[in-house]
RODO-2510 file (C-alpha; in nm, 4 decimals, decimal comma):
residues 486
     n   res          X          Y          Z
     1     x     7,3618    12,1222    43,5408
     2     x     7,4776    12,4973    43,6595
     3     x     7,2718    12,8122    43,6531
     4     x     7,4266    13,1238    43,5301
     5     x     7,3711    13,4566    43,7075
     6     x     7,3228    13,7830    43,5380
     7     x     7,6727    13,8432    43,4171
     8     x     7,6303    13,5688    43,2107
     9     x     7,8828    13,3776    43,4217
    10     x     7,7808    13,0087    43,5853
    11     x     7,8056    12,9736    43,9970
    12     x     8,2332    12,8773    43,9128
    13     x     8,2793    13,1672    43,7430
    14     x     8,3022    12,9504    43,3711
    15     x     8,1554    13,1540    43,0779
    16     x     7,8158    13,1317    42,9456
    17     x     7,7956    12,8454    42,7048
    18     x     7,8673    12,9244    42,3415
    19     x     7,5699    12,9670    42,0774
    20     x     7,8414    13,0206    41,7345
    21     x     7,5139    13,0281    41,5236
    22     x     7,3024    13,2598    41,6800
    23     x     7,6206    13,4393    41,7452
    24     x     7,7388    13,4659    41,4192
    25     x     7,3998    13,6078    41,2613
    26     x     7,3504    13,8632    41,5402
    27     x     7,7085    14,0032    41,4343
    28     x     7,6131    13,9933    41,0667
    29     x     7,3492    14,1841    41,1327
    30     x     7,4998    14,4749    41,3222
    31     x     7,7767    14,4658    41,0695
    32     x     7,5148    14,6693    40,8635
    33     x     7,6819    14,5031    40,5887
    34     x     7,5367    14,5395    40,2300
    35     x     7,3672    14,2306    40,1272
    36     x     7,4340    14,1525    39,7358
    37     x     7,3729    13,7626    39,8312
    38     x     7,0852    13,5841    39,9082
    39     x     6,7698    13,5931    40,0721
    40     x     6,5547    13,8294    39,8417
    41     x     6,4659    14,0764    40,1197
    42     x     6,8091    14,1999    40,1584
    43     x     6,7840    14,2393    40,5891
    44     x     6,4965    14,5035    40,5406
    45     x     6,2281    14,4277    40,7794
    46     x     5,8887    14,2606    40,6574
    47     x     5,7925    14,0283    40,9154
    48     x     6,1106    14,1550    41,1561
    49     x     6,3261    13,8534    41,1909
    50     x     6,4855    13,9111    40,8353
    51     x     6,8038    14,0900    40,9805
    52     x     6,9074    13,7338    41,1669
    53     x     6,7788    13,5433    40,8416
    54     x     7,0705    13,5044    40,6163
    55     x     7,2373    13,1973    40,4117
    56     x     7,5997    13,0712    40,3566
    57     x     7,8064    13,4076    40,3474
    58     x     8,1603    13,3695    40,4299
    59     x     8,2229    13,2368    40,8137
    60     x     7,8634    13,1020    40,8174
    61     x     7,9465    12,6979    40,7296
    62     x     7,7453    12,5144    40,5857
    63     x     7,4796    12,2699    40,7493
    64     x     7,5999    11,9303    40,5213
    65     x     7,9782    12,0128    40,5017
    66     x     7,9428    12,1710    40,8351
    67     x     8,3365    12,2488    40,9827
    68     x     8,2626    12,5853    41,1633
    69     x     8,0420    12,7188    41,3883
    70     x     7,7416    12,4552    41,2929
    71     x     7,9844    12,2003    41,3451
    72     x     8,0371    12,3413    41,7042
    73     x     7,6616    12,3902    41,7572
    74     x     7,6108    11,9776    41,7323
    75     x     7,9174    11,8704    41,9033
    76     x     7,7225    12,0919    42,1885
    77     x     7,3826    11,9010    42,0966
    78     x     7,5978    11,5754    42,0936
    79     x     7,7169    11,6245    42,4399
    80     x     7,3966    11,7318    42,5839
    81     x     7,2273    11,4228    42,4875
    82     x     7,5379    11,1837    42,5151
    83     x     7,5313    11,0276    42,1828
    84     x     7,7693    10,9765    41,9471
    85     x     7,6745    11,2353    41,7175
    86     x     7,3705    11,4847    41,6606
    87     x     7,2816    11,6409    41,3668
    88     x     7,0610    11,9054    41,3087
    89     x     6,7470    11,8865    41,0618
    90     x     6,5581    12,2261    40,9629
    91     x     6,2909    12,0448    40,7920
    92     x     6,1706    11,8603    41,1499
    93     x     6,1581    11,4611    41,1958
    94     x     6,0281    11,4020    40,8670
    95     x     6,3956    11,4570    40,7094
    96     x     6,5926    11,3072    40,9854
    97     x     6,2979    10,9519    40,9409
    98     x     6,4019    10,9984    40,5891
    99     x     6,7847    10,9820    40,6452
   100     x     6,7430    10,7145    40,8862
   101     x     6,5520    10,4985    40,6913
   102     x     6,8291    10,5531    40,4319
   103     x     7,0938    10,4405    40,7114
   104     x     6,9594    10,1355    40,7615
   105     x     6,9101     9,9937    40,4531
   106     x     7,2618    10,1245    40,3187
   107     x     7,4424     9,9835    40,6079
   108     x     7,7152     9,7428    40,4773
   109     x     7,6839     9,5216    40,7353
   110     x     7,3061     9,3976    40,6702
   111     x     7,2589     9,0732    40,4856
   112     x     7,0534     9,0979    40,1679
   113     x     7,0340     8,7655    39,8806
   114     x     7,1354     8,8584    39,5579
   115     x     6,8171     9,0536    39,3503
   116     x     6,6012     9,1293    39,6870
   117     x     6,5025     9,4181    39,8119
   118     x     6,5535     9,5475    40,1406
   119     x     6,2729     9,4934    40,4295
   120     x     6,2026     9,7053    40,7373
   121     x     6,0026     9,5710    41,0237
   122     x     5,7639     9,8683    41,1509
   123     x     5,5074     9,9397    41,3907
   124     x     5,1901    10,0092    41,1521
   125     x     5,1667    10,3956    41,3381
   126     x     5,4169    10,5268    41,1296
   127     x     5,4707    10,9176    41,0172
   128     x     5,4112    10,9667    40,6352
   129     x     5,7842    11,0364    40,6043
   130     x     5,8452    10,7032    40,6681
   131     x     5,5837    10,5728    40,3816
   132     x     5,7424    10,8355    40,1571
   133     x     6,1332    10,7197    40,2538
   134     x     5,9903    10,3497    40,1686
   135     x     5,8888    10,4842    39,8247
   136     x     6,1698    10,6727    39,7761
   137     x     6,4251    10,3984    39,8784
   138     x     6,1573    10,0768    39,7117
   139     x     6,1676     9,9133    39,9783
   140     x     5,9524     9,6084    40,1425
   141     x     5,7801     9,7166    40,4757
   142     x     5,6735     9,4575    40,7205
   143     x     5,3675     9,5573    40,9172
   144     x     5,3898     9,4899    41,3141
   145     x     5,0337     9,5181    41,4572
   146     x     4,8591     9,6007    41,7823
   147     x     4,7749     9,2327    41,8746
   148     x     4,4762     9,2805    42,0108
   149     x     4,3132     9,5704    41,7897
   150     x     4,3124     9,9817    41,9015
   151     x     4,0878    10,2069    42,0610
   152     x     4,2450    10,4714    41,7718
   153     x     4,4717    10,5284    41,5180
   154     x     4,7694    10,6697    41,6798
   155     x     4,7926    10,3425    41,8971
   156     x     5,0008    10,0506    41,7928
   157     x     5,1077     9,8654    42,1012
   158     x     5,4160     9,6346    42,0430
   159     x     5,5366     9,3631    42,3171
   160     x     5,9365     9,2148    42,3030
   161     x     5,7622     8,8681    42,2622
   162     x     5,5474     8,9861    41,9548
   163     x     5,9157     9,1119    41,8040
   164     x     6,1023     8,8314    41,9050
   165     x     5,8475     8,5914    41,7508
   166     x     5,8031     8,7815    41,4460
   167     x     6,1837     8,8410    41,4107
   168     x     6,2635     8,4412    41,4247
   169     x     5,9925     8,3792    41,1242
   170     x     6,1215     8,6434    40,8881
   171     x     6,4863     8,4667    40,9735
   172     x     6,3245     8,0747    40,8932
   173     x     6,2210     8,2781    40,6060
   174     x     6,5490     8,3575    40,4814
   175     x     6,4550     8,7372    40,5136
   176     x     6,6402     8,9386    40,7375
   177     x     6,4930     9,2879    40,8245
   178     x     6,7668     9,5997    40,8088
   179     x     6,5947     9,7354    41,0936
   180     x     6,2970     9,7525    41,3289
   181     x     6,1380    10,0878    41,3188
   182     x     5,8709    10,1875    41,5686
   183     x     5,6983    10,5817    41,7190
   184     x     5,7275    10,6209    42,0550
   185     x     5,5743    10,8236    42,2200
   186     x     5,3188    10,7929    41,9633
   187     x     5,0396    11,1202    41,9096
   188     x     4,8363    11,0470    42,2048
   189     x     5,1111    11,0182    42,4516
   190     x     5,1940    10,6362    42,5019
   191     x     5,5135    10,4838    42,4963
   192     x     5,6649    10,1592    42,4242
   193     x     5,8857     9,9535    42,5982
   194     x     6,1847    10,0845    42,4496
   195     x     6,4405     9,9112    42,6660
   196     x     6,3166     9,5630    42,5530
   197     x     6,2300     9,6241    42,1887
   198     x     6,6071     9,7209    42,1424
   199     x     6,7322     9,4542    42,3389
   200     x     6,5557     9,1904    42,1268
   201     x     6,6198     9,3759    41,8056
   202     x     7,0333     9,3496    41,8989
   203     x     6,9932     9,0033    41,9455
   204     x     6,8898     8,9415    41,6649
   205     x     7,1390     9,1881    41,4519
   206     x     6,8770     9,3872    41,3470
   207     x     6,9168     9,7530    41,3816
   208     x     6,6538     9,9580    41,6649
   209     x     6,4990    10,3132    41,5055
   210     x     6,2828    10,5049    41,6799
   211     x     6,0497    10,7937    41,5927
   212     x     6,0769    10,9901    41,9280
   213     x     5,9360    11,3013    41,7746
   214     x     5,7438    11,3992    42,0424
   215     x     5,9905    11,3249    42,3075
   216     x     6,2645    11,5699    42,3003
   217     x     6,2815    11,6295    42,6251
   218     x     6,2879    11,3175    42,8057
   219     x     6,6656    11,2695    42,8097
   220     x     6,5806    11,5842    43,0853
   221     x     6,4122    11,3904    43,2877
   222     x     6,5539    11,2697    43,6534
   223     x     6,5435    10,8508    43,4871
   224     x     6,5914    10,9178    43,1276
   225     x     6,3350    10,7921    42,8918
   226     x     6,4686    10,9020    42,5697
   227     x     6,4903    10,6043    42,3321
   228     x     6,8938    10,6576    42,2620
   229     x     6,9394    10,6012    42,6227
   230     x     6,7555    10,2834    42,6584
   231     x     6,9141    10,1398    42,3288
   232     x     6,7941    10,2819    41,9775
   233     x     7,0582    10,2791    41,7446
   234     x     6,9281    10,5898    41,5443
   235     x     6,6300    10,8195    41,6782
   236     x     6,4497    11,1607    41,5683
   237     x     6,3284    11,4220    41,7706
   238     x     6,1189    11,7141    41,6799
   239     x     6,2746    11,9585    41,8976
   240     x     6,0013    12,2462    41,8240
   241     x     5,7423    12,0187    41,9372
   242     x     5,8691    12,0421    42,3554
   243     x     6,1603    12,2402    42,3408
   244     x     6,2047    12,6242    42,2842
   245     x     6,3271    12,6126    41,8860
   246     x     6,1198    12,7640    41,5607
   247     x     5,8918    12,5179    41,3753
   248     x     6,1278    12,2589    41,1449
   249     x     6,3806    12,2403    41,4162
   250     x     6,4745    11,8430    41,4834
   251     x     6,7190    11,6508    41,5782
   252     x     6,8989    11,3254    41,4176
   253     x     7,0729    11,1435    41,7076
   254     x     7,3171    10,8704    41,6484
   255     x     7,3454    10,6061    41,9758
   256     x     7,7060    10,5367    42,1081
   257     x     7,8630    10,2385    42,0490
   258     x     7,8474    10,0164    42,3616
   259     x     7,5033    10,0187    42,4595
   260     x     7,3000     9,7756    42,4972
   261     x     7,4422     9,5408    42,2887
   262     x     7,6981     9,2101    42,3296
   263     x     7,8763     9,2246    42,0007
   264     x     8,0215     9,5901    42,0840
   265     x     8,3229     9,5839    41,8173
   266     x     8,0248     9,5389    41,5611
   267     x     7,8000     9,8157    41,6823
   268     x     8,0627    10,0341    41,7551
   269     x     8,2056     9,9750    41,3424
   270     x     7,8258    10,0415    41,2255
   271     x     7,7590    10,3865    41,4424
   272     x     8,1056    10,4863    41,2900
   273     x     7,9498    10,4318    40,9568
   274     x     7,6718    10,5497    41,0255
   275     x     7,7907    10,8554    41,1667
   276     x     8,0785    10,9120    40,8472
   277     x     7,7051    10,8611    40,6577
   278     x     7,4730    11,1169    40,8133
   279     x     7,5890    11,3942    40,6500
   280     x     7,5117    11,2327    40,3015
   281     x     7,1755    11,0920    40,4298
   282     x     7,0623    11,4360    40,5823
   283     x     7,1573    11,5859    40,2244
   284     x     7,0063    11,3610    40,0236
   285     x     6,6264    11,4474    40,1679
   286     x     6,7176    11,8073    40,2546
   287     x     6,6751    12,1446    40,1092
   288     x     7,0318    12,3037    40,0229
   289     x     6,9046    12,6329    40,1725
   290     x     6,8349    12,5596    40,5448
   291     x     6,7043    12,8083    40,7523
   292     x     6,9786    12,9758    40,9751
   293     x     6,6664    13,1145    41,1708
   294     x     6,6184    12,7328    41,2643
   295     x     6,9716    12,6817    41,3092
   296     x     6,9913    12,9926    41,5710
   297     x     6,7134    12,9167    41,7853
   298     x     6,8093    12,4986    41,7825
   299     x     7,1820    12,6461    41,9030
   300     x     7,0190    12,9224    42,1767
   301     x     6,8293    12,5643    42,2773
   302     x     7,1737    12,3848    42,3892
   303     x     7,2044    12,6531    42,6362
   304     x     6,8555    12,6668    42,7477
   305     x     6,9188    12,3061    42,7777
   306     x     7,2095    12,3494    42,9946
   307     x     7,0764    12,6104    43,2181
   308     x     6,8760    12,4703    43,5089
   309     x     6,6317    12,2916    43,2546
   310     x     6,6272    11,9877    43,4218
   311     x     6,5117    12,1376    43,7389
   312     x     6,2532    12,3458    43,5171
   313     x     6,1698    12,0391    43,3791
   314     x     6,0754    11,8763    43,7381
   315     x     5,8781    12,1590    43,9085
   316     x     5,6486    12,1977    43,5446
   317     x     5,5739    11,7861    43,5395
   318     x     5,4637    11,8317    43,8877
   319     x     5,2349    12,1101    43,8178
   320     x     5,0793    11,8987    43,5267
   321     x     5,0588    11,6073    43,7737
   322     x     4,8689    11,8049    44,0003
   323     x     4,6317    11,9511    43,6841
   324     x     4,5540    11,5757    43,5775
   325     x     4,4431    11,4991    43,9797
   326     x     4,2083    11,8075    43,9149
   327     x     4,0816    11,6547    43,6020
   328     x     4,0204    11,2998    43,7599
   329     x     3,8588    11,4486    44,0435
   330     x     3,5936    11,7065    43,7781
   331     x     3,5093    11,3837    43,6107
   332     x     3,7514    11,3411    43,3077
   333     x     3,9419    10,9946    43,2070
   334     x     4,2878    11,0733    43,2077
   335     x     4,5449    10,8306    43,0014
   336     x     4,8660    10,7452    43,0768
   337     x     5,1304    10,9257    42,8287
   338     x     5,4801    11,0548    42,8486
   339     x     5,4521    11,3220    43,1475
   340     x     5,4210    11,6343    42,9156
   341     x     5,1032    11,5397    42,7737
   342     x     4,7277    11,5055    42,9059
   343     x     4,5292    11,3037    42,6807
   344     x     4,1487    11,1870    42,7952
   345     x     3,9537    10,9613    42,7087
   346     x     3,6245    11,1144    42,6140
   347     x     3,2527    10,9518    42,5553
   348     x     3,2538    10,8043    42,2183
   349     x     3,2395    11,1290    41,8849
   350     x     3,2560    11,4239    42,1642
   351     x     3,6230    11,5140    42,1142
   352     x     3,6031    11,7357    41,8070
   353     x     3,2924    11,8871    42,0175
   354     x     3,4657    11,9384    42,3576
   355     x     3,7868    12,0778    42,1123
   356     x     3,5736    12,3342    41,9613
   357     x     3,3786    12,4380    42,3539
   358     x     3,7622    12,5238    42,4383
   359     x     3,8445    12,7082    42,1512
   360     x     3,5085    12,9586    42,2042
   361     x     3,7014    12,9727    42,5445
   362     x     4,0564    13,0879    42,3473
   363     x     4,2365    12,7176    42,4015
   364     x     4,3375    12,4758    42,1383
   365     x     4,3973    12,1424    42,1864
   366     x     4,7219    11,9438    42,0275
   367     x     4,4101    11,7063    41,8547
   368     x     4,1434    11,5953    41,8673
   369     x     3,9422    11,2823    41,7307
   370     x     3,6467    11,0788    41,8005
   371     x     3,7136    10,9316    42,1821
   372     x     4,0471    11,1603    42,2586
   373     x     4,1934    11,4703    42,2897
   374     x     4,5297    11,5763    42,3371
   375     x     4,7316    11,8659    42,5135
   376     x     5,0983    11,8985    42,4731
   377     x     5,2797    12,1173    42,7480
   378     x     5,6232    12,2337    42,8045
   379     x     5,8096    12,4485    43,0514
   380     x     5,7085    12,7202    42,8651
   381     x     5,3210    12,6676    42,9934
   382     x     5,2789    12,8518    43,2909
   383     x     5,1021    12,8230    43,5614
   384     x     4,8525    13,0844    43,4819
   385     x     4,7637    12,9115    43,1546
   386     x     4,7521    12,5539    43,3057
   387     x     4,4594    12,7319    43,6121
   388     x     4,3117    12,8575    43,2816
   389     x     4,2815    12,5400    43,1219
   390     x     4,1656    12,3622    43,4416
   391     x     3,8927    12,6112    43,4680
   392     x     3,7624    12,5398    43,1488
   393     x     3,7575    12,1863    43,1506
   394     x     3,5736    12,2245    43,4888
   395     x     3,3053    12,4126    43,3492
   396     x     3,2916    12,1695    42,9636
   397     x     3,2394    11,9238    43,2685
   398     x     2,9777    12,0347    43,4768
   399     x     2,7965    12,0990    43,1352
   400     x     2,8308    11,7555    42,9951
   401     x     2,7643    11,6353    43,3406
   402     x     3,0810    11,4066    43,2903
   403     x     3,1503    11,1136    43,5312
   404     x     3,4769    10,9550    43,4307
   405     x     3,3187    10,5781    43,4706
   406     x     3,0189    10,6742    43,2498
   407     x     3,2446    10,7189    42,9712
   408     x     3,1993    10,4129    42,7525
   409     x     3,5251    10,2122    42,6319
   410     x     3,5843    10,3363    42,2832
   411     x     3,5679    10,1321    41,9852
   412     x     3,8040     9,8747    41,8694
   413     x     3,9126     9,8088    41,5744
   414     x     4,0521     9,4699    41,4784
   415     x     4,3700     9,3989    41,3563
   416     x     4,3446     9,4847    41,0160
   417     x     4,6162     9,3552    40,7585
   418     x     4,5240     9,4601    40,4437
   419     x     4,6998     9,2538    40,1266
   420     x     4,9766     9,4270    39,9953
   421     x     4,9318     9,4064    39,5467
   422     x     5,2278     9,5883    39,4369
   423     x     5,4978     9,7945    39,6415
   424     x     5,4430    10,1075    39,8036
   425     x     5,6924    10,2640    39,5771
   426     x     5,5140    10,1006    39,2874
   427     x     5,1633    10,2182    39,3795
   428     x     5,2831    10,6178    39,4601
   429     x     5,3914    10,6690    39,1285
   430     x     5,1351    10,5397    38,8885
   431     x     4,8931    10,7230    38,7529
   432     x     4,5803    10,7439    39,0027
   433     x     4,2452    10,9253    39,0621
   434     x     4,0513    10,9963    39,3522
   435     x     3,6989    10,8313    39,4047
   436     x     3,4361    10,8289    39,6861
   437     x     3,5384    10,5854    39,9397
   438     x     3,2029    10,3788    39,9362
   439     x     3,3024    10,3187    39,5562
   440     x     3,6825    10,1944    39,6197
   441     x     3,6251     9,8266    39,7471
   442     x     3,8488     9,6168    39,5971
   443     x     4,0496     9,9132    39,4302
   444     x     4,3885     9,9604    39,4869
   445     x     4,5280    10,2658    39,7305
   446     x     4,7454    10,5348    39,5585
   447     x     4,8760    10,7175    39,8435
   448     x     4,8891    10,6815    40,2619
   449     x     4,5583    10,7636    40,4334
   450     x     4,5535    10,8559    40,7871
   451     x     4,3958    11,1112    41,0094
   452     x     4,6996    11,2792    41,1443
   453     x     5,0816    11,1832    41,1204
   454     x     5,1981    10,9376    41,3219
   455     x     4,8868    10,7261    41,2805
   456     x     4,8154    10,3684    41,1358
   457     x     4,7426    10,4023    40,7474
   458     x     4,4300    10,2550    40,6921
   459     x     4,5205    10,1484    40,4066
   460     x     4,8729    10,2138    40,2441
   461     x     4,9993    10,2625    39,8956
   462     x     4,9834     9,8960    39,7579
   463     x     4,7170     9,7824    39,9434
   464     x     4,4088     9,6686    39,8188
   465     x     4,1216     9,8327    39,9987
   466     x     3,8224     9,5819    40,1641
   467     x     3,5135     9,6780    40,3339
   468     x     3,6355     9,7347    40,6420
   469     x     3,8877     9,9811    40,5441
   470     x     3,6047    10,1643    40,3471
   471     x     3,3838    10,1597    40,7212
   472     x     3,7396    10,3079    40,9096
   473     x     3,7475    10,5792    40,6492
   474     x     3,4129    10,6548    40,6995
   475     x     3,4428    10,6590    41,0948
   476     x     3,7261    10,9125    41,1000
   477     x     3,4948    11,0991    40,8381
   478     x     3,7400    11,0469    40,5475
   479     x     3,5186    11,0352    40,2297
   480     x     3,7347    11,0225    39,9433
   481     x     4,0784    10,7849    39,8265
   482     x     4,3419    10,8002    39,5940
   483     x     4,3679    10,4439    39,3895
   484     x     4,5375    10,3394    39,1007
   485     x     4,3514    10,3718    38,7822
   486     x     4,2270    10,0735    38,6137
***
């Protein structure tokens, strides 16, 4: 990747890379051009972006029948990150989970017996968007569990022998999943073997999604970690979450055609599908007026992208390395995550504590549960704010007198595999009521509960809830449920 100097010209004297969105608004705006069009507040200043905040006028395209300067905007995206096409979402990863969901289970090519329904095969940590999508769409999910229980919610560690073996039974079944659908990283920072989860999925024919929300950024990284480059065939990223782009701003990436996979001229028809599909699929789940303030700052991002982020990128992971040695060495239990995050390990019900000692101290956390707490940096941190946060850990330390091997191992909770009663579509729109959690044994669950997106439902729509569901909702302090009425 080239720098660009102050002229705005890179080191051979190209032009600074194109940004036709943000462009285009910026012009609109010094037009000084009387708005009798949409939005309501007509350019005059309320919260001060509302000159640059404008909707389909004449030369702006359109985000689902995008041919103009949108259009341009992804192709830009789709080169950065070398797939064969990238859409844009303004809604974040819950639209583009959504669309690919939608993908998958419209795809021509899977193989479903007269009068079933489709089934996905996903990791049990899934986003609410995907439990929605399933409702939405009536389809069959497939639960794929950590196999030997979780220290939390967020966690649901899968192994290429668990998918393989899993994969072959549904297939003695009959039952043929339209795709495997797994988070990675998932809220705490952990990642799955990508490479070999895709690998087995393409064996088997089965398509590989992959909710890489948090993970924007690691196609940036010197080995690339994002999922499309180790084999997904369709993956999301929330590019607000690491990158530099306004809340909502995601990414729907669609994998090229000959990786990873034997049966090329197969793959390479479906991505062409899928790709003459996204448009529809984005549309279907998204709101007609998308924000062209999103739309700006996720174009301004290809250049910030191109310009010297990867060496930005480098120098920053190596300043967080350095903060988690600190951390180690003042007593905390630092996980291993994707190299953007810290998350520790903390003695059993003291995150929510330690979370609120930082915020006296003007931090806050990415989250915080019983036995971890998260922080989510970017380049954007500097090093100022990372010495601040060191600082104040140091002192939360010395106060808890914290020794990293006094921290007990947190609990575990079994594999739990609650019995499904009716379909998740089914169960989210009957009629329901809510009703104190120690009353709900043996009721049926109305709606997903979790502590924070992506995490494993403790019980989803359709389930029937037992008692140890009811003593998981009353660990993460969840006191009330949604069930079907009798």
């Amino acid at each position: 990747m080239c720098d660009y100097d102050a002229r705005g010209r890179a080191g051979d004297g190209r032009e600074k890379m194109k940004t036709p969105i943000a462009e285009f608004v910026e012009k609109y705006e010094q037009s000084k051009m009387l708005r009798f069009h949409m939005p309501g507040h007509k350019g005059k200043t309320f919260l001060g972006c509302e000159g640059i905040d404008i909707t389909e006028v004449k030369g702006a395209d359109s985000l689902y029948e995008a041919d103009g300067i949108i259009a341009e905007s992804e192709e830009t995206a789709t080169k950065l990150f070398g797939t064969f096409r990238t859409l844009y979402s303004t809604e974040g990863s819950s639209q583009c989970i959504r669309a690919m969901v939608y993908l998958a289970v419209t795809n021509k090519k899977q193989e479903i017996r007269a009068g079933e329904r489709s089934l996905i095969l996903a990791a049990r940590n899934v986003h609410k968007a995907f439990l929605h999508a399933a409702a939405l769409l009536d389809i069959d999910v497939e639960w794929l569990w950590s196999e030997n229980g979780s220290e939390s919610l967020c966690k649901c560690d899968i192994s290429a022998k668990q998918l393989k073996n899993t994969l072959e039974r549904l297939e003695k079944s009959g039952r043929k999943p339209a795709a495997v659908y797994v988070t990675s990283p998932n809220y705490l920072g952990q990642q799955l073997d990508i490479e070999s989860l895709s690998k087995v999925s393409h064996e088997h024919g089965v398509l590989f999604l992959v909710d890489n929300a948090h993970g924007a950024y690691l196609h940036f990284l010197e080995n690339s970690e994002h999922p499309i480059d180790l084999g997904a065939d369709l993956c999301c990223d929330s590019a607000h979450k690491t990158l530099p782009v306004l809340t909502g701003g995601a990414y729907l990436h669609i994998a090229n055609g000959d990786i990873g996979v034997e049966d090329k001229k197969k793959r390479r028809e479906t991505v062409r599908w899928m790709a003459d599909r996204s448009k529809q699929a984005m549309s279907l789940f998204g709101s007609t007026s998308p924000s062209y303030l999103i739309m700006a700052s996720l174009d301004l991002c290809n250049r910030y992208m191109a310009e010297g982020y990867r060496e930005k990128l480098r120098e920053k992971i190596e300043q967080i390395d350095n903060l988690k040695k600190d951390l180690v060495r003042q007593g905390w239990k630092i996980e291993k995550t994707d190299p953007l995050k810290i998350t520790m390990k903390v003695p059993e019900k003291a995150g929510k504590n330690i979370s609120d000692r930082l915020r006296k101290k003007k931090i806050e956390c990415e989250y915080a549960e019983e036995s971890y707490i998260v922080f989510m940096l970017t380049v954007e941190n500097t090093e100022e704010e990372l010495a601040c946060l060191r600082e104040s850990l140091g002192e939360i330390a010395g106060q808890l007198q914290l020794r990293s091997f006094d921290i007990p191992k947190a609990i575990t909770f079994p594999t739990r595999k609650g019995e499904q009663i009716c379909s998740i579509r089914q169960a989210i729109f009957s009629p329901t009521e809510t009703i104190p959690v120690r009353e709900a044994f043996g009721r049926i669950c109305a709606t997903p509960t979790v502590t924070c997106p992506p995490a494993i439902p403790i019980a989803v729509a359709g389930e029937k809830i037992d008692e140890q569901a009811i003593e998981m909702f009353e660990y993460y302090g969840i006191m009330e449920v949604d069930v079907l009425k009798k």
